[in-house]
C-alpha positions as CSV (number, residue, x, y, z in Angstrom):
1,X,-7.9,-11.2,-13.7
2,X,-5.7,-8.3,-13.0
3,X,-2.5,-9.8,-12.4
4,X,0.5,-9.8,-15.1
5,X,2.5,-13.1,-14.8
6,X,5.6,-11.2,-16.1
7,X,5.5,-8.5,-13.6
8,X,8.7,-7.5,-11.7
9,X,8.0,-7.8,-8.1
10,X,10.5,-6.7,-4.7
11,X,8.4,-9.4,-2.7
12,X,12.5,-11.0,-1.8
13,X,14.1,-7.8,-1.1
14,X,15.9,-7.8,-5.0
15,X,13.9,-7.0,-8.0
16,X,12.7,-10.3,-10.3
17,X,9.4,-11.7,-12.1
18,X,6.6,-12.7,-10.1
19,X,6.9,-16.4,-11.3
20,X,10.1,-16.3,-9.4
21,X,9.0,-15.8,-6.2
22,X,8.6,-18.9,-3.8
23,X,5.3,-17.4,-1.9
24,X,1.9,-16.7,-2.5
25,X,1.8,-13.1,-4.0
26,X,-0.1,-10.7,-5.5
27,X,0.6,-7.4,-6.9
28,X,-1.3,-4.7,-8.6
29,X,0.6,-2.4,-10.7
30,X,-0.2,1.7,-10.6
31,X,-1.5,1.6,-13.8
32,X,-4.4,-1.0,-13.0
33,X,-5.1,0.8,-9.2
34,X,-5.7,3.7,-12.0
35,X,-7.8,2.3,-14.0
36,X,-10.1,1.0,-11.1
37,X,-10.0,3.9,-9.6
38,X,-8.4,2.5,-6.4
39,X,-7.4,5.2,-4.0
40,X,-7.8,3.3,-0.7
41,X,-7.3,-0.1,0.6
42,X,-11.0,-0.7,1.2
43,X,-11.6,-0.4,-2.8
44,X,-8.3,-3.0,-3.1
45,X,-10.0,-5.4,-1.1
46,X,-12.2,-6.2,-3.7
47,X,-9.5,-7.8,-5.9
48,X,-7.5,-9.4,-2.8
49,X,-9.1,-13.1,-2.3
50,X,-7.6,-13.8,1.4
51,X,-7.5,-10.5,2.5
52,X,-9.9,-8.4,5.2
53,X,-9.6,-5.4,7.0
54,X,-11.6,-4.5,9.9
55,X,-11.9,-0.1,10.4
56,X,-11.1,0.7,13.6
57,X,-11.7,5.1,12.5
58,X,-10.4,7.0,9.7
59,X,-6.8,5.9,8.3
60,X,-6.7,3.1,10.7
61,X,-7.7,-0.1,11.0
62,X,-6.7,-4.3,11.2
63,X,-5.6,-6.3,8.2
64,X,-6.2,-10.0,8.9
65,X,-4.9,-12.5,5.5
66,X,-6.5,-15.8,5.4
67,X,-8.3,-15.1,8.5
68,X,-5.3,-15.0,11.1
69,X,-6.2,-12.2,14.3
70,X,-3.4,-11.3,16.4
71,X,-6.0,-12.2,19.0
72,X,-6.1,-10.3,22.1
73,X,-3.5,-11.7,25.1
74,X,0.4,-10.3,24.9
75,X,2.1,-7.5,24.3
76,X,5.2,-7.4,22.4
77,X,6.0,-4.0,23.5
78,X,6.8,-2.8,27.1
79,X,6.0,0.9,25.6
80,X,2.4,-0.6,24.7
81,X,-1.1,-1.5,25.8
82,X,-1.8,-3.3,22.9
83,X,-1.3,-5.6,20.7
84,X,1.4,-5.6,17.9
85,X,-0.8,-6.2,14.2
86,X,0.7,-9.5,13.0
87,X,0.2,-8.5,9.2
88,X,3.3,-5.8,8.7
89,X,2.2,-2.6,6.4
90,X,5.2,-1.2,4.1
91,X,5.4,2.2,2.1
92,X,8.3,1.7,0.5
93,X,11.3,0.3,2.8
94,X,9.6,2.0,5.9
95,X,7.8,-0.1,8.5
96,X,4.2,1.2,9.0
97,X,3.0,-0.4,11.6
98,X,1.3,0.8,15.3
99,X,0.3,-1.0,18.0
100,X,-3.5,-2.3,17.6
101,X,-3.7,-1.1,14.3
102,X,-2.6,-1.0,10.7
103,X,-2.7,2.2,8.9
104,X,-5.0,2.9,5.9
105,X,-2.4,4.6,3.1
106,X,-4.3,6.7,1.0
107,X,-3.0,5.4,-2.5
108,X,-1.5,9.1,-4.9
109,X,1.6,8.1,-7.0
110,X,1.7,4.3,-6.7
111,X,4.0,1.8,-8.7
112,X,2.6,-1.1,-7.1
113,X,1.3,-2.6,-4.1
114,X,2.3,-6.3,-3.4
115,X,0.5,-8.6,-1.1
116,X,2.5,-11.0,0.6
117,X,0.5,-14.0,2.3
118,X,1.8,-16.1,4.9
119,X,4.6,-15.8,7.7
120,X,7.1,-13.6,6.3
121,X,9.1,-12.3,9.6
122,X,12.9,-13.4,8.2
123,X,12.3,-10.3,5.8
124,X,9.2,-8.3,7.6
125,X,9.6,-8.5,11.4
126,X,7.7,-10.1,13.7
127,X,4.8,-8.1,13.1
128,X,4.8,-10.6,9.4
129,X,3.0,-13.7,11.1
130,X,0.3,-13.8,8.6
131,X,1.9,-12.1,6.1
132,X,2.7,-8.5,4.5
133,X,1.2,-5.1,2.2
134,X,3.7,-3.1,0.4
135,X,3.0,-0.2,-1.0
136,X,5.4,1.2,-4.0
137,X,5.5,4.5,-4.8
138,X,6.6,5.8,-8.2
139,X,10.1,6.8,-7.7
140,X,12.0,10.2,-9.3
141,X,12.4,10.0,-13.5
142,X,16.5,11.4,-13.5
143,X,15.4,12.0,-17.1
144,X,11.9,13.3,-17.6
145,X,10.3,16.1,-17.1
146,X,6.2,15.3,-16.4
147,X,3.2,15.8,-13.9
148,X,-0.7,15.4,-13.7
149,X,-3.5,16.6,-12.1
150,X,-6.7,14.3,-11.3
151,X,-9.8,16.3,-9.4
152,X,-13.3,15.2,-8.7
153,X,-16.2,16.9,-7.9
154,X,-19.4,15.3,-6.4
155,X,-23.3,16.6,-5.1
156,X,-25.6,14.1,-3.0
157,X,-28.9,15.0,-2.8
158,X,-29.8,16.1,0.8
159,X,-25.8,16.2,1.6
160,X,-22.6,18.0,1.3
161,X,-20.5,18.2,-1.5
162,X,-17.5,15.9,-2.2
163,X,-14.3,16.6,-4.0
164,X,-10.8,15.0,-4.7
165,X,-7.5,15.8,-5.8
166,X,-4.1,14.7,-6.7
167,X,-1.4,16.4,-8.4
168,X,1.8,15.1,-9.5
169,X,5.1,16.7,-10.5
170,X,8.7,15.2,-11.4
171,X,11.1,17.8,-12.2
172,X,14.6,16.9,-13.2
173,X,17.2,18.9,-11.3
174,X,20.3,17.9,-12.5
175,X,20.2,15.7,-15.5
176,X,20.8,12.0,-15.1
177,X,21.6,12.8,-11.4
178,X,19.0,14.9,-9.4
179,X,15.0,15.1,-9.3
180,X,12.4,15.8,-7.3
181,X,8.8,14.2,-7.4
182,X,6.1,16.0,-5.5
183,X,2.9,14.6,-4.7
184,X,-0.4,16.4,-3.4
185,X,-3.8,14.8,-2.2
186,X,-6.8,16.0,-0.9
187,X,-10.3,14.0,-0.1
């Protein structure tokens, strides 16, 4: 229900509609992780059919798509005690994958995130075997000056209190050339 046929997607390493791209994908734009209120991937489960994580601590975990483990025998690194994840994690162009674990991105200041099911190592790496997450962030504006500021505060009866914050700024430095886009998170 929340995916925009029309949408353009980087699923193929080039920009182009979603109904272009030969593979089972899904994407979520920043404006619907927004309005969901979906800040980390255990809330964007809920809209990803084929997808599961398993926490392995704070920030850190296993994503397994259409069931797939990367079981427990081999390594693929001499460096390593563990296994290599075999579903790759991308913020932007940068490989985020660990051995034994996939790293939970905390979600500030996305354009998308794309989910990419299946074996996709000829464009991910070897850790792509049952697929790859891409996160998108919300690149510089050259031509717009803009920010905002999104804070929660909440009590629990008996416990602590709870708050959240994000703060975005995009400042152009030189016009049409330069500009900087800060974002800060706390929760």
């Amino acid at each position: 229900p929340y995916t925009t046929l029309f949408r353009s997607v980087t699923a193929q390493r080039r920009s182009e509609s979603i109904q272009d791209v030969p593979i089972t994908i899904q994407a979520m734009t920043g404006a619907q992780l927004n309005q969901l209120s979906i800040t980390t991937f255990d809330q964007v489960l809920k809209y990803l059919p084929n997808v599961t994580f398993g926490g392995n601590g704070p920030g850190m975990g296993n994503i397994f798509m259409r069931g797939m483990s990367s079981g427990f025998a081999g390594n693929q690194s001499s460096a390593t005690f563990a296994s290599f994840p075999n579903v790759a994690v991308y913020l932007d162009e940068q490989s985020m994958q660990f051995p034994s674990r996939n790293l939970d991105i905390y979600m500030a200041d996305m354009e998308r995130i794309e989910v990419l099911e299946g074996p996709q190592g000829t464009l991910f790496g070897g850790g792509a075997e049952a697929g790859a997450m891409r996160y998108i962030t919300n690149k510089p504006k050259l031509d717009k000056t803009e920010g905002s500021v999104d804070a929660s505060y909440g009590i629990t009866a008996g416990g602590d209190p709870n708050t959240s914050l994000t703060a975005v700024l995009n400042v152009p430095v030189i016009a049409n050339t330069l500009a900087l886009r800060g974002v800060v998170y706390s929760d």
